[in-house]
mmCIF file of the C-alpha atoms, coordinates in Angstrom:
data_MODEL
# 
_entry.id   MODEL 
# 
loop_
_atom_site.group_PDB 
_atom_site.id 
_atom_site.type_symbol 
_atom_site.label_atom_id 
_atom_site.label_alt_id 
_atom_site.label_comp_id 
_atom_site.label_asym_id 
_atom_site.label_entity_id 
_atom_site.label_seq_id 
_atom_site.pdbx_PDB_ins_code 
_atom_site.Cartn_x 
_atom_site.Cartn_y 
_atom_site.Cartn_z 
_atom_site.occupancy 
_atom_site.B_iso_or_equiv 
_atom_site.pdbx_formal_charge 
_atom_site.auth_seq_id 
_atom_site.auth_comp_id 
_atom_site.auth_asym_id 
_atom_site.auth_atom_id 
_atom_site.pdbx_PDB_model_num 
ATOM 1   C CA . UNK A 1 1   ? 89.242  75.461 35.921 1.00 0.00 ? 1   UNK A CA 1 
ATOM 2   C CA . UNK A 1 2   ? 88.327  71.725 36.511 1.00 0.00 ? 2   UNK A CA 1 
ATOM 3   C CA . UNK A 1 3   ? 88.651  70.677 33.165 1.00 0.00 ? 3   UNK A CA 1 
ATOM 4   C CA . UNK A 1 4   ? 91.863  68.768 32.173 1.00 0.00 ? 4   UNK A CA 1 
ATOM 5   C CA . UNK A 1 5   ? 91.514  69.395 28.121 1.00 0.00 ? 5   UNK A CA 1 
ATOM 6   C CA . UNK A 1 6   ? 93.118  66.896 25.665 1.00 0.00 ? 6   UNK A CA 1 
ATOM 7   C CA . UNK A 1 7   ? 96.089  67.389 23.550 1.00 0.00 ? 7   UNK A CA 1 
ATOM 8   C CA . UNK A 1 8   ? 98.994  69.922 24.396 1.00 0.00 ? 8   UNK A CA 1 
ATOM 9   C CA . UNK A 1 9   ? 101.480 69.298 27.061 1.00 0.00 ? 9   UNK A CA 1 
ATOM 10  C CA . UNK A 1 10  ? 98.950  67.046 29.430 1.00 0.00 ? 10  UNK A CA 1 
ATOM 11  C CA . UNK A 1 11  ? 100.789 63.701 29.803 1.00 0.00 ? 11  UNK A CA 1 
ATOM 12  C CA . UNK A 1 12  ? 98.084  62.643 32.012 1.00 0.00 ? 12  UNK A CA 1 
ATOM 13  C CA . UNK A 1 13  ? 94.944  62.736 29.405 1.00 0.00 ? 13  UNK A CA 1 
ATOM 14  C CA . UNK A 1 14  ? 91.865  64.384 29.611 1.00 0.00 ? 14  UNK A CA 1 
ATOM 15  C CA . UNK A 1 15  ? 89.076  64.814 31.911 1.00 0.00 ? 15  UNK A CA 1 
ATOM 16  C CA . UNK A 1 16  ? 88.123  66.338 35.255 1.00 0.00 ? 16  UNK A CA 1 
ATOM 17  C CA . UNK A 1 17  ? 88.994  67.653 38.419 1.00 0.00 ? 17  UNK A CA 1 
ATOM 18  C CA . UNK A 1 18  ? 86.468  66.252 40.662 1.00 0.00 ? 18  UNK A CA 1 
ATOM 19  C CA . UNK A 1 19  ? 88.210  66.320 44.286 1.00 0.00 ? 19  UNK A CA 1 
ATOM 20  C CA . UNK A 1 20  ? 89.618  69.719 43.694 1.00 0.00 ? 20  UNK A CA 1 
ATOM 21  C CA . UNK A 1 21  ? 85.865  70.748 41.731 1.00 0.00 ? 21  UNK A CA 1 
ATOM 22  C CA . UNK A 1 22  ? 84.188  68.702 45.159 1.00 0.00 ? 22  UNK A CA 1 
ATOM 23  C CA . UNK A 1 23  ? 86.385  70.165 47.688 1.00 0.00 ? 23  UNK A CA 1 
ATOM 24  C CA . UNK A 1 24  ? 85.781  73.632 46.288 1.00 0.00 ? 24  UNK A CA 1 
ATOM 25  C CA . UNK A 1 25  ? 82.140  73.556 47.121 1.00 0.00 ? 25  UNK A CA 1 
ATOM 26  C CA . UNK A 1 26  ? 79.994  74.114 50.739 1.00 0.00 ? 26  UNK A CA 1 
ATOM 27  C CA . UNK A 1 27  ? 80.690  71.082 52.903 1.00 0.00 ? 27  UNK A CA 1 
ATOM 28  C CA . UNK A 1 28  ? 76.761  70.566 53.316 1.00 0.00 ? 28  UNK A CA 1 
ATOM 29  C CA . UNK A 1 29  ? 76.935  69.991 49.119 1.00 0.00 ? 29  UNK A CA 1 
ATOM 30  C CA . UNK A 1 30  ? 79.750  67.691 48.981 1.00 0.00 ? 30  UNK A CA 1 
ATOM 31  C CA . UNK A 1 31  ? 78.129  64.339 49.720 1.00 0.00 ? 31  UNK A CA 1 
ATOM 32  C CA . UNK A 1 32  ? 75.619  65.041 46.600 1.00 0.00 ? 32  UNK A CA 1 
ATOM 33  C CA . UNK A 1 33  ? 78.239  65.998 44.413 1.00 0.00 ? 33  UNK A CA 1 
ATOM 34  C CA . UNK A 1 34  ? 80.331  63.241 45.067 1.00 0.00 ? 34  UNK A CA 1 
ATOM 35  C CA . UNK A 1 35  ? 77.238  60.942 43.875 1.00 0.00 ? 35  UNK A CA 1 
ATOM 36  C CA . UNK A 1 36  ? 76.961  63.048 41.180 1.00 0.00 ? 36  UNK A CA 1 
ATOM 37  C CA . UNK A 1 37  ? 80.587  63.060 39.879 1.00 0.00 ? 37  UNK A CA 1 
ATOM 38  C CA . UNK A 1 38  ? 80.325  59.401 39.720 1.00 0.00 ? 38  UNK A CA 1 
ATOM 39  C CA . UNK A 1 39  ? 77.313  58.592 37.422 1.00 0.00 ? 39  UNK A CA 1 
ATOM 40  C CA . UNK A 1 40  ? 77.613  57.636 34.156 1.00 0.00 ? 40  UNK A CA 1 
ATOM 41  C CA . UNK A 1 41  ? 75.610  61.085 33.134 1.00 0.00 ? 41  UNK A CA 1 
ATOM 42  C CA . UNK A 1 42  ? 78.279  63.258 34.016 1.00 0.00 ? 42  UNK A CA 1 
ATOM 43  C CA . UNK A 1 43  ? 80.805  61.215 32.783 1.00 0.00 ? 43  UNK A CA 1 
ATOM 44  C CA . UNK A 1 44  ? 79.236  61.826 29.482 1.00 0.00 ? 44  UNK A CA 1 
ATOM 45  C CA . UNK A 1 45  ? 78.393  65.227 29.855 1.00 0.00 ? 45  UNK A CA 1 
ATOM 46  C CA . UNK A 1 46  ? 82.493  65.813 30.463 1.00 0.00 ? 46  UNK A CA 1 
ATOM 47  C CA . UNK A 1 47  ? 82.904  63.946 27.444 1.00 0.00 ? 47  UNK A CA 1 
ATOM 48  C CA . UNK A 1 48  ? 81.152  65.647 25.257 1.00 0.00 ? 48  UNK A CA 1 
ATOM 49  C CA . UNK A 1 49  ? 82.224  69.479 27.000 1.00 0.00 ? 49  UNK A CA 1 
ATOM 50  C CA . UNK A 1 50  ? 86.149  67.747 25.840 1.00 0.00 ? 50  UNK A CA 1 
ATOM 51  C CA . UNK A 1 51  ? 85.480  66.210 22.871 1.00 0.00 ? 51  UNK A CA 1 
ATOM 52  C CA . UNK A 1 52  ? 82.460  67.843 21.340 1.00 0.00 ? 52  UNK A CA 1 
ATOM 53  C CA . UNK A 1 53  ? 82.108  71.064 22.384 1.00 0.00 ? 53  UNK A CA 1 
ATOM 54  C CA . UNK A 1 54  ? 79.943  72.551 19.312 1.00 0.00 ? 54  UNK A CA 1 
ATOM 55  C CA . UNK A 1 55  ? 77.427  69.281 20.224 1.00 0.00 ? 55  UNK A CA 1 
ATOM 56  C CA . UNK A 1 56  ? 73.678  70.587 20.799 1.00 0.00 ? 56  UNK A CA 1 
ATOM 57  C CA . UNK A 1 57  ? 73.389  69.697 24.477 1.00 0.00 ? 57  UNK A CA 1 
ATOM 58  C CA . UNK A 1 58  ? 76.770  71.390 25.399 1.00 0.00 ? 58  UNK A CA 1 
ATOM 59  C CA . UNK A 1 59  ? 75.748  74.329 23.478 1.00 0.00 ? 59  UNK A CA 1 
ATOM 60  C CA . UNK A 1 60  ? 71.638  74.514 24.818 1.00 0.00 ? 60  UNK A CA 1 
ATOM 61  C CA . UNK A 1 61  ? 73.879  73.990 28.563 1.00 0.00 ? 61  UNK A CA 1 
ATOM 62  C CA . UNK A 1 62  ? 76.096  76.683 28.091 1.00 0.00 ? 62  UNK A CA 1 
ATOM 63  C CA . UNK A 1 63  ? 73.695  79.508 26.615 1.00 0.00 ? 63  UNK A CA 1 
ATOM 64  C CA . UNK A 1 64  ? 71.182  78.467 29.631 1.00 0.00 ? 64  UNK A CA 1 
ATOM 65  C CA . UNK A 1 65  ? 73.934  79.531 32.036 1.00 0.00 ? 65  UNK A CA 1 
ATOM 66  C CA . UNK A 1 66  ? 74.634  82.359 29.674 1.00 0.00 ? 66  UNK A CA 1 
ATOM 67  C CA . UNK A 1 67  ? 70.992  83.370 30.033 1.00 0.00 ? 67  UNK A CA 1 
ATOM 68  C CA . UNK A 1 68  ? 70.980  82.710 33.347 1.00 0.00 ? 68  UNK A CA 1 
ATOM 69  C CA . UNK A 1 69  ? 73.839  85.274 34.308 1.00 0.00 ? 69  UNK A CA 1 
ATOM 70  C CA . UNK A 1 70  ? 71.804  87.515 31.658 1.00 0.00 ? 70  UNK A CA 1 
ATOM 71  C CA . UNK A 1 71  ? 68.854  88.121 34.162 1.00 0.00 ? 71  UNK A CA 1 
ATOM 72  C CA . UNK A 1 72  ? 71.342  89.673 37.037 1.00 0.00 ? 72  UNK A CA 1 
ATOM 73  C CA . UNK A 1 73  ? 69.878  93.134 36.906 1.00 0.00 ? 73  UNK A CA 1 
ATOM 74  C CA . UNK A 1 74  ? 74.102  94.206 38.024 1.00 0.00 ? 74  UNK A CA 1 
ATOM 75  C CA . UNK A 1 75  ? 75.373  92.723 34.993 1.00 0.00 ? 75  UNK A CA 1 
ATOM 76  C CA . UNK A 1 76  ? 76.142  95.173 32.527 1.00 0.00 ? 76  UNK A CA 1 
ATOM 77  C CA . UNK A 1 77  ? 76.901  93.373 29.044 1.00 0.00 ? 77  UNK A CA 1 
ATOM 78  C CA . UNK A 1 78  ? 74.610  91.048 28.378 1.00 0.00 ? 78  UNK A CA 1 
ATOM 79  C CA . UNK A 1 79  ? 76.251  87.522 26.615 1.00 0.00 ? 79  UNK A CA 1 
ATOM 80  C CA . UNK A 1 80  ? 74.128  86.648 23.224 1.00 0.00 ? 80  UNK A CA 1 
ATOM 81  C CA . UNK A 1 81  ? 72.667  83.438 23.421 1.00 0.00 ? 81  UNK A CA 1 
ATOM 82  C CA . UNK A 1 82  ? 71.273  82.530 19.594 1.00 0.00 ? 82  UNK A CA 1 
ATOM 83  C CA . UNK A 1 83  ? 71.328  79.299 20.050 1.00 0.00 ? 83  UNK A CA 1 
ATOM 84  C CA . UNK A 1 84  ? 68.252  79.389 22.282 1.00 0.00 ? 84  UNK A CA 1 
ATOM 85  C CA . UNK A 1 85  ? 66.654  82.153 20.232 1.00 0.00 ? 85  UNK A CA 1 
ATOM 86  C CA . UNK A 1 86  ? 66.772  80.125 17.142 1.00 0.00 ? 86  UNK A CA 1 
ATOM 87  C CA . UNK A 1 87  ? 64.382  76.928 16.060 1.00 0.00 ? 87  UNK A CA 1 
ATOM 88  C CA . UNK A 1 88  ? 67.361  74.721 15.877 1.00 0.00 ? 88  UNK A CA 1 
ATOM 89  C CA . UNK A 1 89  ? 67.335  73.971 19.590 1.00 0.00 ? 89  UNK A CA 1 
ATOM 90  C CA . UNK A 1 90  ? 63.601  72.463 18.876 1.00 0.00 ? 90  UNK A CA 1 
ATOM 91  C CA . UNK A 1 91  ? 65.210  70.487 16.244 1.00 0.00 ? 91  UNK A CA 1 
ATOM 92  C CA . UNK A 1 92  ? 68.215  69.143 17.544 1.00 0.00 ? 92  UNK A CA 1 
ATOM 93  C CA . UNK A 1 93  ? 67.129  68.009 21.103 1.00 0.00 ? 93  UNK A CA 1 
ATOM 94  C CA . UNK A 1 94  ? 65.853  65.117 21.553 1.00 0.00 ? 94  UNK A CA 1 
ATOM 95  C CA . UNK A 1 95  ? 61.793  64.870 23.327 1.00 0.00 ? 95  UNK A CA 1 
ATOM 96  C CA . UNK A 1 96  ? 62.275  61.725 25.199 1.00 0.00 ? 96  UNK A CA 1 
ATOM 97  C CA . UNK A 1 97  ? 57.984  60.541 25.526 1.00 0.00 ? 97  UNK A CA 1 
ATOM 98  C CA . UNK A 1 98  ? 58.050  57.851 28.161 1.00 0.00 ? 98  UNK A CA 1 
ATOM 99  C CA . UNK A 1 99  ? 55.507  55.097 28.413 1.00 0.00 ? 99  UNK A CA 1 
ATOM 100 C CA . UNK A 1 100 ? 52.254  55.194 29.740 1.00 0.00 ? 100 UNK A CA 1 
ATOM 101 C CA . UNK A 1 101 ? 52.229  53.727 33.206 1.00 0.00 ? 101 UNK A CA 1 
ATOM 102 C CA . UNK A 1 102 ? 50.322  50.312 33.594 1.00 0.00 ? 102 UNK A CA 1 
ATOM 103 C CA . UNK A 1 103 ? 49.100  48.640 36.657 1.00 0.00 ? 103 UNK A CA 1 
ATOM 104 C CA . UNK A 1 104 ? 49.412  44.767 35.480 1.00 0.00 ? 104 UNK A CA 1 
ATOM 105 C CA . UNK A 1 105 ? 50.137  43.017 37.697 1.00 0.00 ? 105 UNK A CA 1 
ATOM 106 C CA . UNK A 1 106 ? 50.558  45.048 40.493 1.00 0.00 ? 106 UNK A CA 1 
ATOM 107 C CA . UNK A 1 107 ? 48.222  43.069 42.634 1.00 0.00 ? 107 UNK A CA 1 
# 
């Protein structure tokens, strides 16, 4: 709904709808997702959900929403999410280990 898709009949070019996606929202979240809309993160993350789709991180993103909806006790047909079943998403992901903290200097 807020993603402008590449290709087709889109003289404009891809990417996405943030005032209409912002406005959409509760006033009391708009200020955060302005400042969220504008980082460098999610301008990434919409670049891979255009250009990428079948990437790892858009996939593990999507089937964690998928499994998300799974666990309303209403819905009736549950969405398969193998992705997250399988040992693949423990191989593809990156573990990002940071350093140890160190207090040189600090005084």
């Amino acid at each position: 709904r807020f993603l402008i898709f590449p290709g087709g009949d889109n003289p404009v070019g891809a990417g996405f709808k943030t005032k209409s996606f912002v406005t959409s929202q509760p006033k009391d979240f708009q200020p955060f997702l302005n400042g969220l809309c504008a980082t460098q993160m999610f301008d990434a993350f919409i670049t891979s959900r255009l250009y990428s789709p079948s990437d790892p991180d858009v996939t593990f993103f999507d089937e964690s929403i998928d499994a998300k909806l799974n666990r309303y006790k209403m819905r009736v047909k549950k969405i398969e999410t193998p992705f997250l079943q399988s040992a693949m998403v423990h191989r593809k992901l990156k573990t990002v280990v940071s350093p140890e903290p160190r207090g040189d200097g600090l005084f």
